[in-house]
N, C-alpha and C positions, 0 to 999 in steps of 0.2 A: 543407540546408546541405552542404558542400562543405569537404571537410577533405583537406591534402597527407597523403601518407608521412610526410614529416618533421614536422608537427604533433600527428602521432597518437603516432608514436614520444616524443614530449614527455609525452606525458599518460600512455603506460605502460612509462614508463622505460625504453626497447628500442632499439634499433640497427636502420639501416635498411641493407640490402641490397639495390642497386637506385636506380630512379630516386626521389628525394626529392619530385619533385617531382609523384608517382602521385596524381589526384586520384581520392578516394570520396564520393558522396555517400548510401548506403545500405548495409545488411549482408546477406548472404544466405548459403548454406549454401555449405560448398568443393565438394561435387558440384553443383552446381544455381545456383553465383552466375557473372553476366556483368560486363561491363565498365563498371567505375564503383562496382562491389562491394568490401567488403571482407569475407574470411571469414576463416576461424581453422583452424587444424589441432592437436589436441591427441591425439585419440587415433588411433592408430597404424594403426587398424581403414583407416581411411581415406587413407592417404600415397598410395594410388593416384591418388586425384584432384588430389593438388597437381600432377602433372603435366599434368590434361588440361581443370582448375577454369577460365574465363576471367575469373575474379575481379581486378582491378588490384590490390589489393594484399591480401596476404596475413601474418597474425600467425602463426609458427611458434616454437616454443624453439629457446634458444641452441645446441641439441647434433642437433640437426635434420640429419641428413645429407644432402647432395643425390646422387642416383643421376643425374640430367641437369639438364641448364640449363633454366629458368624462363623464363615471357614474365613472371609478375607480378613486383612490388618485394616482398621479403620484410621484415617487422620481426622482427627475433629477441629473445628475454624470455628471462626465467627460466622464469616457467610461462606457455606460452598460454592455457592455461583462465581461470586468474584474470586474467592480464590483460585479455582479452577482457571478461570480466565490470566490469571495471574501467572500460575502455572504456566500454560499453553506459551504467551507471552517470553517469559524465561525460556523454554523451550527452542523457542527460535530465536531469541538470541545466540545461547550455544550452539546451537547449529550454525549459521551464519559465521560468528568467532572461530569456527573451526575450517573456514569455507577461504583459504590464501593461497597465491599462488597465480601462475599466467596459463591456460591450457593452449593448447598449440591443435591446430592452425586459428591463428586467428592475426589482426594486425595491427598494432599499434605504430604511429607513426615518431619517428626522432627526434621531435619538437615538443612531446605530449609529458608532461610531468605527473610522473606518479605518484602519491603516497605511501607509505607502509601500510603491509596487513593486507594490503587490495586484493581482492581477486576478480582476472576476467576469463569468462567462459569460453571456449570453443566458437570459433565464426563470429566474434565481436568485432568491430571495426572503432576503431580508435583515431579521430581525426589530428588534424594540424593543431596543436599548440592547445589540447585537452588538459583541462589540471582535472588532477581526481585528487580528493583529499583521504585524509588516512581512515581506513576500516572501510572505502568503496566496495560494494560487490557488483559488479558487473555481467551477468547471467549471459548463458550464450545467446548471439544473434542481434546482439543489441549493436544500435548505429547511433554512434556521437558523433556531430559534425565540426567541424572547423570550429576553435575557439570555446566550444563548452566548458560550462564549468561546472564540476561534484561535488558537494560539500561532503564533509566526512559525514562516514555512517552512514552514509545513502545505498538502499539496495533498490538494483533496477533489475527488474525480473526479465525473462526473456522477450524478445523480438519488440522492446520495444527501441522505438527510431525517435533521435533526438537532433533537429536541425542544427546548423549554425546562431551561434553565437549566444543561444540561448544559458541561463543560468540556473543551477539547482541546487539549493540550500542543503543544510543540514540534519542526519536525520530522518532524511525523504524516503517513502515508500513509492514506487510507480510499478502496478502491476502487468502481466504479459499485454503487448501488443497494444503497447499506447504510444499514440504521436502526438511529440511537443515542438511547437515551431513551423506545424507547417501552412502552407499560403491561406490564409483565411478568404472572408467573402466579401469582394470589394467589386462594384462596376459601376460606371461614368457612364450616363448617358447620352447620347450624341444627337445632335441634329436631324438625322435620316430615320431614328426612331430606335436605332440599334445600340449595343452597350459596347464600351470599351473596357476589360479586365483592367483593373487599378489594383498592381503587385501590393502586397503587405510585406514591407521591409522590415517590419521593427521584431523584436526577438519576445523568448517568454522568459519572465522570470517568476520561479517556486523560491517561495521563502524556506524557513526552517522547520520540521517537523507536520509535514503535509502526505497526508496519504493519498496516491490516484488509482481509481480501481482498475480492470482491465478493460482492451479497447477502447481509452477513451480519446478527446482529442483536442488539444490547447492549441489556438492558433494565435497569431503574434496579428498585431494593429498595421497599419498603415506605415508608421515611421515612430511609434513609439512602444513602450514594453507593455506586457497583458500580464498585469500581476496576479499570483496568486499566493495570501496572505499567511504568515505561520500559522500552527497549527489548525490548518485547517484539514478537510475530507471531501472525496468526491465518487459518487455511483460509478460502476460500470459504464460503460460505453455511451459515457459523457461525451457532450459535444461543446468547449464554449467558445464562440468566435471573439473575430475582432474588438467586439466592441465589449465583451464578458469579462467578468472578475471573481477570482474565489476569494472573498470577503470573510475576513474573525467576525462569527459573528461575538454582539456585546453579553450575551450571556456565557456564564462560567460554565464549562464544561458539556456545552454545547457543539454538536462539530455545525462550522456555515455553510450554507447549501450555496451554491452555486447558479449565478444570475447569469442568464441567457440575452440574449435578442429579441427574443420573446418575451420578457421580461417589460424591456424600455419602450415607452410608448413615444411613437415616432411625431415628430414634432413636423410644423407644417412647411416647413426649407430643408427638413430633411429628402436626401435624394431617395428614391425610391427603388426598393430592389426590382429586379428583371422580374421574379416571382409575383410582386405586387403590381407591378405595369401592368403584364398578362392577365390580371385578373380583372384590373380598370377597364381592359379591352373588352371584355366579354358581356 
């Protein structure tokens, strides 16, 4: 896609200096981007390069002083950092907006309720009685199980696999090759010294506007849900079991981290994992 100076300056409330009519159609770094680039200059470390960048146009703050004349168009902001990041943001919304449609082969099943605007990618499998809500993007390779639910404007990136009956708010980000729903860590210890797997029945539910990074891994409880709280965020190849919660945290504009197992300090009629026995033995 191919975006003026002056279109860009729209979207981060900036003033253009220079030609308006500066076409970009990718971003690249202000030492390293060529022509057709836009890059950014926010921190100071690097003002040498605005002179030497062949970037077309360039996002600088309003107080930016010039030491010589420019070939790029400058936008000037209040902050280039955020705006930049504001940018990027817009960016992939439009992309995504433009991302509808069903690619083939893939399978959705004849119970599964769509909404408008959706799109699902190549080798996606689309279980029993799936609702996807409107603007869903559904990436190839991705596995819904029986009963899922997508809230609009959830993009689920590729390969990841979402069990049964589990629920996904609105708004949701979940990046490549994360599993939600599946059997968490559960065992009964027995008589002869040996453990018995104790199934995790209960499902997961993602509130509204929650990011999951890649390969990460939500597992559902015993016989109840394993919430994870709106607006919240979570690292790469997270892991939170059973007993875990991604909790808002109470500060504004904070994202909450995510309480493990490790976390909870085990009380003394708690049962004791297999891991923990073996260690009492030694």
């Amino acid at each position: 896609m191919q975006f003026t100076a002056a279109q860009i300056a729209l979207l981060i409330n900036g003033k253009v200096e220079g030609n308006p009519d500066a076409a970009v159609g990718s971003f690249g770094k202000i030492e390293e981007a060529v022509a057709g680039q836009l890059a950014f200059l926010a921190n100071p470390k690097y003002e040498e390069h605005l002179y030497t960048t062949s970037a077309s146009v360039i996002i600088v703050g309003e107080n930016q002083e010039l030491k010589q004349a420019l070939k790029a168009t400058l936008i000037r902001v209040q902050d280039a950092y955020s705006a930049f990041a504001t940018l990027l943001s817009k960016y992939q919304e439009i992309e995504a907006q433009q991302l509808t449609g069903i690619q083939e082969p893939s399978y959705i099943s004849k119970t599964a309720k769509l909404g408008e605007k959706i799109f699902i990618g190549a080798f996606a499998y689309i279980g029993e009685d799936v609702v996807l809500g409107n603007g869903v993007k559904i990436f190839p390779n991705v596995f819904l199980g029986e009963n899922v639910s997508v809230g609009e404007n959830t993009v689920i990136y590729p390969g990841v696999k979402i069990y049964n009956d589990c629920v996904v708010g609105k708004n949701v980000t979940i990046h490549a090759g994360t599993v939600i729903g599946s059997d968490g860590f559960g065992f009964a210890p027995l008589t002869d010294g040996s453990f018995q797997k104790i199934p995790q029945i209960g499902n997961v539910v993602i509130e509204d506007f929650v990011e999951i990074g890649a390969n990460a891994t939500i597992d559902p409880q015993r016989h109840s849900n394993t919430w994870s709280a709106d607006c919240g965020s979570s690292n790469d190849r997270h892991r939170t079991n059973a007993s875990g919660k991604l909790a808002r945290d109470r500060r504004p504009r904070t994202a909450p981290r995510i309480r493990t197992r490790f976390d909870w300090h085990r009380s003394r009629d708690q049962v004791p994992s297999p891991r923990d026995a073996s260690r009492r033995k030694r």
